[in-house]
TORLO-361908 format. One record per residue (C-alpha): residue in three letters; x, y, z. Coordinates in steps of 0.2 Angstrom, whole numbers, plus 2048, in hexadecimal, padded with zeros to 3 digits. Layout:
// residues N
alaXYZ...
//
This chain:
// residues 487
unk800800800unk8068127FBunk7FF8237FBunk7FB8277E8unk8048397EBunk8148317F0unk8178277E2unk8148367D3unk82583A7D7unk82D83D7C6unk81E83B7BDunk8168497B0unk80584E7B5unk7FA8587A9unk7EB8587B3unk7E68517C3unk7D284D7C6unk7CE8487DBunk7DB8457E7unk7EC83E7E9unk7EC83D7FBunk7E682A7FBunk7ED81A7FDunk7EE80F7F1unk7EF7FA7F2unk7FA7F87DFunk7FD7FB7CEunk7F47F37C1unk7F77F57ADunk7EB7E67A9unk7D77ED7AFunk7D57D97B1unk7E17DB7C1unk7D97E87C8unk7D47E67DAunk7CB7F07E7unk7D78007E9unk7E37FF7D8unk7E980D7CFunk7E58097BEunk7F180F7B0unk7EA8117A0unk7F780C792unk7F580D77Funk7FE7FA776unk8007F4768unk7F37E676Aunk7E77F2778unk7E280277Cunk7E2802790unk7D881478Eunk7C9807789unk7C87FF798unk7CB80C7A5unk7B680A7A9unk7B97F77AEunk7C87FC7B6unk7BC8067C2unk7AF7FA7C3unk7BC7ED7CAunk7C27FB7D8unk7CF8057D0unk7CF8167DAunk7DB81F7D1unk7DC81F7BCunk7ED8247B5unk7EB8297A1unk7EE834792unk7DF83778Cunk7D083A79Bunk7BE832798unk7B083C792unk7A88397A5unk7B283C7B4unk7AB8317C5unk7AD83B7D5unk7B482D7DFunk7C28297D5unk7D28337D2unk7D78377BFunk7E983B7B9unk7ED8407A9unk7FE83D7A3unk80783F791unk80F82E795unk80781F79Cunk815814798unk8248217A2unk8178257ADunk8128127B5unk8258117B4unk82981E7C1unk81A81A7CCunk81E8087CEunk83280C7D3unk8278187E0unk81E80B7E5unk8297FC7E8unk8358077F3unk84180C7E1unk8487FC7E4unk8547FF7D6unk85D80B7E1unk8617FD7F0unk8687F27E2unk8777F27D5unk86D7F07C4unk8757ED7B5unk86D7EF7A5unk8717E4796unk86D7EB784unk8717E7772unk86A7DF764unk8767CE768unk87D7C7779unk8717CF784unk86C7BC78Dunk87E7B678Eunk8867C5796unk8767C97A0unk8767B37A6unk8897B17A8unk88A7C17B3unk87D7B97BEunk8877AB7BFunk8967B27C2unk88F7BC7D1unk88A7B07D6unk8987A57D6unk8A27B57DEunk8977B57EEunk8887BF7EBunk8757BC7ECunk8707C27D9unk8607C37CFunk85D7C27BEunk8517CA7B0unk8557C179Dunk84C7BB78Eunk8507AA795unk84B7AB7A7unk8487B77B7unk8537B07C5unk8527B37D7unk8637A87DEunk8607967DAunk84C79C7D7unk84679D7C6unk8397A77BFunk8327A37AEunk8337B47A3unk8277B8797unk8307C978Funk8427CD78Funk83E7D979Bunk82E7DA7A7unk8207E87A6unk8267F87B1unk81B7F27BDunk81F7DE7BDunk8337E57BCunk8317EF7CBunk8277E27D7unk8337D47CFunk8437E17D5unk83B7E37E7unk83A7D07E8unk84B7CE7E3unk8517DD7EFunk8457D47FEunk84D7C27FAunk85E7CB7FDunk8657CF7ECunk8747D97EBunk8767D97D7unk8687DA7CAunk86E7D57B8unk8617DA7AAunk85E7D9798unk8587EB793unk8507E8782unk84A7F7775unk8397F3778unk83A7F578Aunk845805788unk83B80C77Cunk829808787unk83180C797unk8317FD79Funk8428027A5unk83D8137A8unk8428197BBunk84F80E7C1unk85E8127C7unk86B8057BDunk87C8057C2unk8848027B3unk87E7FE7A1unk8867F3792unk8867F3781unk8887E4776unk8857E9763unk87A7EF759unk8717E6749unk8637E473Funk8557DF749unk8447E574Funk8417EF741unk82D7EA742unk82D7F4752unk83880374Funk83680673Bunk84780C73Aunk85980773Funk85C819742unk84E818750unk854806757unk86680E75Aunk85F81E762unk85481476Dunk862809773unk86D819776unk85F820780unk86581478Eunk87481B78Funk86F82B790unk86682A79Dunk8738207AAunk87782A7B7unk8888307BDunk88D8257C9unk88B8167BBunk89680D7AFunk89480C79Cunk89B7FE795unk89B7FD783unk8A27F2774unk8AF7FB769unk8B07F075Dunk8A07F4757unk89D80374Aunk890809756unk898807766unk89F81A76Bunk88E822765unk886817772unk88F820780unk89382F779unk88483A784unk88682E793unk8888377A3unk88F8257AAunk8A28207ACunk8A781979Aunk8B180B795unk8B3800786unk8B67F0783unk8BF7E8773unk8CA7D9769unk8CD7E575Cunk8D47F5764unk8DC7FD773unk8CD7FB783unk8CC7FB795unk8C47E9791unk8D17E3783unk8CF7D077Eunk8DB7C6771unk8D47B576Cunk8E37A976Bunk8D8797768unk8C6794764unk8C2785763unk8B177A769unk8BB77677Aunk8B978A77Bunk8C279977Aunk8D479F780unk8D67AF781unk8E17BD789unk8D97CA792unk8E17D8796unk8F17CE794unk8EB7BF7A0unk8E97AF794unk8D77A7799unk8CE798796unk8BB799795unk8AE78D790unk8A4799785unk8A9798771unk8A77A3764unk8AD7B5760unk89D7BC765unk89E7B4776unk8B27BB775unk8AA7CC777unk89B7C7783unk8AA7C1790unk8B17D378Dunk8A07DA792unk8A07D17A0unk8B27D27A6unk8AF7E57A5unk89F7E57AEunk8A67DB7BFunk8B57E67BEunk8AA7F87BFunk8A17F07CBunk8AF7ED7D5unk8B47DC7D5unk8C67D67D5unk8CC7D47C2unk8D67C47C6unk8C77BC7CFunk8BB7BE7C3unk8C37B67B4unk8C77AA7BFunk8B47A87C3unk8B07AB7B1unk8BD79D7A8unk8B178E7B1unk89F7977ACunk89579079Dunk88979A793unk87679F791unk86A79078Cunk86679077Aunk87779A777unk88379076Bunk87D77F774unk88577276Dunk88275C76Funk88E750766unk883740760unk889730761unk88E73174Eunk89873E751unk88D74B74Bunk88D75C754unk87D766756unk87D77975Bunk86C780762unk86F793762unk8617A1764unk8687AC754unk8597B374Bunk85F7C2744unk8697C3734unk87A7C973Dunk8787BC74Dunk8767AE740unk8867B5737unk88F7B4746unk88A7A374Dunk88F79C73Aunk89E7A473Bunk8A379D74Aunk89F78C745unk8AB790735unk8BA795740unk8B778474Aunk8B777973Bunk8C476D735unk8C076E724unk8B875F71Eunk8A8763726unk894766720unk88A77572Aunk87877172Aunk87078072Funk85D77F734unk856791735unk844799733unk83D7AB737unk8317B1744unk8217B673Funk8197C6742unk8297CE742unk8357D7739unk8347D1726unk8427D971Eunk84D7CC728unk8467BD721unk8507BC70Eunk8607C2718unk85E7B4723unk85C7A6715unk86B7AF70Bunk8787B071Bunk87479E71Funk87579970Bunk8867A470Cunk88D79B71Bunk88678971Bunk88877B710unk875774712unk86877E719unk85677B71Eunk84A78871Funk83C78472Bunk83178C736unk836797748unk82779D750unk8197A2741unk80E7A774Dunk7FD7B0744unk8087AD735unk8067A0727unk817796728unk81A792713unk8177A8711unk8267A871Eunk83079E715unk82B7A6705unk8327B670Bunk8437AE710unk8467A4700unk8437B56F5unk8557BB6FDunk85E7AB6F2unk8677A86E4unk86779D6D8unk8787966DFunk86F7946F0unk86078A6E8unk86C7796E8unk87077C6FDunk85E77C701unk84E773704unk83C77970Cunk83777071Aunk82B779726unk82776D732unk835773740unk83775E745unk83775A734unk845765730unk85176273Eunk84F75073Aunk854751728unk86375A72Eunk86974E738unk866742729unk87174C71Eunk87D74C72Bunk88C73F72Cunk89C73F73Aunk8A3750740unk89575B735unk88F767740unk87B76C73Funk87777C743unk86677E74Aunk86179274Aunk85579D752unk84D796762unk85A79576Cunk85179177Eunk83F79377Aunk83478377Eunk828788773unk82578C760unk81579875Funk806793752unk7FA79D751unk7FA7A5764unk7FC793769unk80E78E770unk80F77A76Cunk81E772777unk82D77376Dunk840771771unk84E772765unk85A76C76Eunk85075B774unk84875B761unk85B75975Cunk85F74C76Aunk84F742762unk853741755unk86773D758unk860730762unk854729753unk86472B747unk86C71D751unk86171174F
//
């Protein structure tokens, strides 16, 4: 319970019907949760217009309507507040009214188009393993010590991030480590908290359905730098073209880091190799379990995060060398035939680029990649022919197949993917739509020491068909059918 006027702190009133001097019992941004004594923000999606049910709001006991646009007929018992931001408006209230548990806590925000899980995961760990009591906000999972919570967004509403915060603040949490993603940036789900330091990964195409241009999707990343305060770090990836602009109106404490140029956090990859990665970090030679390039530069970003946070430099690459990855991240199984299979979450152009050029750099020689790979429906579009072409480019035999077609019809999908080939790519190629179809053909295809490549769905346990998410698990799937290949 809270007074309403002492959490409108921060927040942009424009008009103010009734009183604020009442209490007030939660927060609600879904009318069907409304209780006796809510305040009931009104916000405008993509899917809803929360404006529309402000009257059932009220009918279920909200005293207090938050809004943008005020009903035609105004009850005297309940209080109206007209904003010109739901969204940052909810934000601030609900840091107000979980006790701005952000403050009590050091929160570090993850964002970038690529690596956001891994660094977020293995710096949970790795606080984890250093001593701490640490929580958790991914695309993968919420965690809260060894408790998991199953996470439906990358990141939470305002109001589910700021109750979730509390909990992890209550349970004894001294280190929060979150995945910031553009959506949330840009709806303010983030809005209000006090981070202690912010990291960039890279920036690709991606999420173009959502924010129209690339232009906007960079400003909107930047925005979360912008707006770290002072006493935060900034931690950003100068190897990528975008990198200093990130940081360039940050109030925070910069740093860099880098395998290509001079950095606080500088890395040289000396062996990679499937046993993992051997690398020197600022002249100390390291063996971690992570492979790949890209994970070459998510170790950097972690590295770099301990250290601003305090932690002793030696102890923590000590910590990280014995740490795996995220689930779903380049998850590789070896079948009895000798056949390895890679599960990875890459479902933009440039993640896929990077997952296939990994596997390149791992190969003997002799080797098939089999790459199964579809696109997401009801999502950006201009991806899909990239996709198909930068598997075509980088594989030897690819499989297009569904990912999640959701409202979408699957063969339109794949229509769209096979318009970005060649006739030099039509001989590497077959249709197969049926996900467990194609990831058995692959392993058909396959003989000894050919690597399969399944793309796109990383750690879901789903694939979504028209609103309906059927059980599905790449990872097992592959295991089937290695298994059936056996017999």
């Amino acid at each position: 319970m809270a007074q309403l006027q002492d959490i409108l702190y921060k927040v942009h009133l424009v008009e103010v019907h009734g009183t604020t001097d009442c209490n007030i019992n939660d927060i609600q941004i879904d009318s069907r949760k409304v209780t006796a004594g809510s305040v009931f923000v009104a916000i405008k999606g993509a899917a809803s217009d929360g404006h529309a049910f402000i009257e059932k709001a009220i009918d279920s006991g909200a005293i207090a309507v938050v809004c943008e646009v005020l009903p035609a007929v105004l009850r005297d018992s309940v209080t109206y507040l007209r904003v010109s931001n739901a969204s940052e408006a909810v934000a601030y209230m609900a840091h107000q009214f979980y006790g701005e548990p952000s403050s009590k806590l050091k929160l570090v925000g993850v964002t970038g188009t690529n690596g956001k899980t891994t660094i977020a995961t293995v710096l949970f760990k790795l606080f984890r393993q250093l001593g701490y009591h640490c929580g958790l906000i991914s695309t993968v999972q919420n965690q809260i010590g060894d408790a998991i919570i199953p996470a439906t967004h990358t990141t939470p509403d305002a109001v589910s991030l700021n109750a979730l915060l509390k909990q992890m603040l209550d349970s004894g949490c001294s280190h929060v480590f979150m995945e910031c993603s553009s959506h949330a940036i840009h709806q303010h789900r983030i809005t209000g908290l006090e981070f202690a330091g912010g990291i960039f990964s890279n920036i690709t195409h991606d999420h173009l359905d959502y924010h129209k241009t690339f232009e906007e999707y960079i400003r909107v990343k930047k925005s979360f730098f912008d707006n770290l305060p002072g006493t935060a770090f900034a931690i950003s990836n100068a190897d990528d073209k975008r990198g200093e602009v990130m940081l360039q109106n940050t109030n925070a404490a910069k740093y860099f880091y880098s395998l290509k140029t001079m950095a606080a956090f500088k890395g040289k990859i000396l062996e990679n190799a499937l046993t993992g990665l051997v690398m020197l970090v600022n002249d100390r030679e390291v063996h971690f379990r992570l492979i790949g390039e890209f994970n070459a530069y998510n170790l950097l970003a972690i590295y770099g995060a301990a250290v601003c946070l305090g932690e002793n430099s030696e102890t923590v690459l000590t910590k990280l060398s014995m740490l795996s990855g995220a689930e779903g991240r380049f998850d590789y199984i070896i079948s009895s035939g000798l056949i390895i299979g890679i599960v990875d979450y890459a479902h933009t152009p440039d993640a896929l680029e990077n997952v296939l050029a990994t596997i390149k750099k791992l190969r003997k020689g002799h080797e098939q990649v089999i790459t199964v790979v579809g696109c997401g429906g009801d999502r950006d579009k201009t991806k899909r022919p990239i996709m198909a072409r930068t598997a075509c480019e980088l594989s030897d035999r690819v499989i297009l197949t569904s990912d999640n077609p959701r409202t979408e019809d699957p063969m339109q999908i794949l229509k769209d993917m096979e318009e970005g080939l060649g006739s030099a790519a039509k001989r590497k190629y077959n249709v197969v739509a049926d996900r467990r179809e194609a990831i058995r053909e692959a392993v058909l295809l396959a003989k000894a020491d050919d690597i399969i490549l399944v793309a796109g769905k990383g750690h879901e346990k789903y694939q979504d068909i028209m609103g309906v998410k059927h059980p599905f698990d790449d990872k097992l799937v592959l295991q089937e059918m290695f298994e059936q290949a056996k017999k």
